[in-house]
N, C-alpha and C positions, 0 to 999 in steps of 0.2 A: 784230346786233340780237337783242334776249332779250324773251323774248313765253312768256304763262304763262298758261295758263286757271286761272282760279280754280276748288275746288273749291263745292260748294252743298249738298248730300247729305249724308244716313249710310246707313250698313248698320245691320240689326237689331240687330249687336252692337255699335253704336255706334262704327263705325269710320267715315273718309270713304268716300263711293262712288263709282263712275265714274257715276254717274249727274247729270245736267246739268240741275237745274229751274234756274236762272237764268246771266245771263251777265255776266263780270267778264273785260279780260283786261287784264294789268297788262304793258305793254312800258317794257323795260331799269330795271324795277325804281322808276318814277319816277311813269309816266302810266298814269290806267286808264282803259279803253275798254268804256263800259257801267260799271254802278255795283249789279249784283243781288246778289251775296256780298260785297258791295267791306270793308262792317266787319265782317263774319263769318269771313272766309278772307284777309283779305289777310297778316295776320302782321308778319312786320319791317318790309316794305314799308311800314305803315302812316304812321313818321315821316319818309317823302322822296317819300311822292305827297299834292305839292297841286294835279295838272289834273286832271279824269274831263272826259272825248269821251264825251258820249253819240251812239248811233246809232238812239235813239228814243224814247219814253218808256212802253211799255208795262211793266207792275208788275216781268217778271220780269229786266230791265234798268234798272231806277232803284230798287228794296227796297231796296237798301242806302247808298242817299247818305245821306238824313236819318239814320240812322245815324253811318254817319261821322264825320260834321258834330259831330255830338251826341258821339261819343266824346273828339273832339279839341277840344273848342269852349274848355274852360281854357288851354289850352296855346299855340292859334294865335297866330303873332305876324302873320301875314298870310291873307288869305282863302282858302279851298279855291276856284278857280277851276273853275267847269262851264263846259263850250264845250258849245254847241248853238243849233240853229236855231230864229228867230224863235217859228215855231208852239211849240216845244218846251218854252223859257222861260216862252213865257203858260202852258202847261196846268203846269209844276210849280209856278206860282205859284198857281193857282186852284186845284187838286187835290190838292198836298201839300205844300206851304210857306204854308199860311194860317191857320195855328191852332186849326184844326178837326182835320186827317188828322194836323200835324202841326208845331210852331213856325214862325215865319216869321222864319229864322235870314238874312232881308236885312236886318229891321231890329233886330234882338239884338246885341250887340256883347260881348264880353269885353275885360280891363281893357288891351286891344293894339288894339283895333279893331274893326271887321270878321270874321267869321269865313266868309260866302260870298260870292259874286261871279259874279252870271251874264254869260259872255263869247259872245257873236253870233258862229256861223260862218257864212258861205253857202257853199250848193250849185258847188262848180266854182271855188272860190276857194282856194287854199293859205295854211293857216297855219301859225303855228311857235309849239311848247308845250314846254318844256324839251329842247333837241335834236331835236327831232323837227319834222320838215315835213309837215302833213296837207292832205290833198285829199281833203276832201266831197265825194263823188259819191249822188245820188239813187237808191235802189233802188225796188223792188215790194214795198213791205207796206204797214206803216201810213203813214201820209198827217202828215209827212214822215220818211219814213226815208233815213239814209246809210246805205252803206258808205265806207271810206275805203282811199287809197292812202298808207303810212303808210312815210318818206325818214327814214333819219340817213345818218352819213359811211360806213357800209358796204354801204349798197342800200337797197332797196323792198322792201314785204311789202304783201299785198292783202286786206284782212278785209272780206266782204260785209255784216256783220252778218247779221240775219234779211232773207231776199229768196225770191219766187218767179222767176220766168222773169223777165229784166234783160238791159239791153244797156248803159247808159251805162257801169256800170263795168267792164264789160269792153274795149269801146272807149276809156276812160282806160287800161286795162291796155297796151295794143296799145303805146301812147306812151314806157310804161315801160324805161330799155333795161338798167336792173339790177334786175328783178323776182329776188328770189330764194323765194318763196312766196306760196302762195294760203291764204286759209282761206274756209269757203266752209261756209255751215248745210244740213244735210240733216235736218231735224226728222221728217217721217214717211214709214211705210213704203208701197212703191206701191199696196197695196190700198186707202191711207185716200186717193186721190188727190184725191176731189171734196173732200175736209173742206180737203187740204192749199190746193188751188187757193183756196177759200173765204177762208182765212187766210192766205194769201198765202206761204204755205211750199215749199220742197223736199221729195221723193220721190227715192227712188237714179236712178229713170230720167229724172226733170228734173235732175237732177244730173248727169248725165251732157252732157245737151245743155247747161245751162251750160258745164261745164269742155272742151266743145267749141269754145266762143267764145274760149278762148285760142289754138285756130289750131296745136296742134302744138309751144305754146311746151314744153321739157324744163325741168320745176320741180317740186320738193314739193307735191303738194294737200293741205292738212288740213282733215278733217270736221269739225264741232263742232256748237253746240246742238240737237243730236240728241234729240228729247222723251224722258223718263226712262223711259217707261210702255213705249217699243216699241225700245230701243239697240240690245239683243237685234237685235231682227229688222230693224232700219233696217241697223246692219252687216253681215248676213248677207247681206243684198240691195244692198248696195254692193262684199261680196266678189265676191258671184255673179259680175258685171259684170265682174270683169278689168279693171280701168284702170287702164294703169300710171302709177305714183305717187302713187297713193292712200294717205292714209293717216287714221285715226282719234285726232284731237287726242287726247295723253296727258294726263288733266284730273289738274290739280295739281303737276305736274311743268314746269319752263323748261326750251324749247328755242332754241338759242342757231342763228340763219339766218344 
């Protein structure tokens, strides 16, 4: 399986940067999961992903659908399908597909059809999005957030999405018996603990006790949406800690699990 953080950033001199204001991750080049760089960075990819898996709808994981939408909206001969839960669908129909924030591309059509289509997952139910088997599990943020347990014909891989302290999906984890990677948000660093609690985020030392819930399983960890403003010193403080198999998602770059 091939799993790609999307980039979001520049540097001063207008280069990309490892720095991570939204979240995009585009697996085996088809499906994207989250949708905040999705038309800014996705690149070739753009003409063979028609699912986006949201795993919530706060701005820095859905900026870039209506985008998208809008890049490709001539061209589609079928709908960009978004999978997401119940609550999810109402707020991006009230908030940014209503022709106030943003066109309301359910009912716009190009000279093929259809250009979006919102698809219903629930919580603890498996579904299947071009090759891929997803398993919605419920996290600790916003109100409803996944993470997912994310199946093709070569194993499993575990993307929390944004989560504080969680049990359900790691307890889906346990059941897994070809887990071959984690990814897992550690957004800020442990001195901002009360803001991180507040927002429902990771700290290196809650991070810690998460990837303690895996019980000793031997697999990859990888970091990611690590807030821009503190990467710096969120990895420093993830180094400190010694955990072996740790490791800091290389944003922009496919790593093939």
């Amino acid at each position: 399986m091939d799993i790609k953080l999307l980039q979001s950033s520049f540097d001063d001199d207008g280069s990309a940067s490892d720095r991570q204001h939204t979240a995009c991750f585009v697996v085996n080049g088809k499906v994207a999961f989250d949708a905040g760089s999705l038309a800014m960075a996705v690149g070739a990819d753009r003409e063979n992903i028609r699912d986006v898996v949201l795993s919530h709808t706060h701005l820095d994981h859905i900026a870039g659908l209506p985008l998208f939408v809008d890049d490709l909206f001539s061209t589609l001969r079928a709908p960009v399908l978004v999978h997401a839960a119940k609550p999810m669908i109402a707020a991006l129909r009230a908030h940014i597909f209503n022709d106030i924030i943003y066109p309301n591309f359910e009912e716009i059509e190009n000279e093929f059809g259809a250009v979006l289509e919102f698809q219903e997952y629930e919580f603890g139910r498996e579904f299947t999005v071009s090759g891929l088997s997803i398993l919605p599990v419920e996290v600790n943020h916003n109100e409803p957030s996944a993470g997912f347990i994310i199946r093709d014909e070569t194993g499993s891989i575990l993307l929390t999405g944004d989560t504080a302290d969680t049990v359900e999906i790691w307890d889906a984890a346990a059941d897994v018996t070809q887990l071959r990677a984690v990814f897992v948000e550690c957004a800020f660093p442990d001195g901002m603990a009360e803001l991180a609690a507040t927002a429902r985020h990771l700290t290196p030392f809650g991070l810690k006790e998460e990837i303690a819930k895996l019980k000793g399983r031997d697999l990859p960890i990888y970091i990611v949406n690590i807030k821009p403003m503190f990467r710096e010193q969120v990895i420093a403080e993830i180094k400190a800690l010694d955990l072996p198999d740790v490791f800091i998602f290389p944003i922009g770059r496919t790593i093939s699990i």
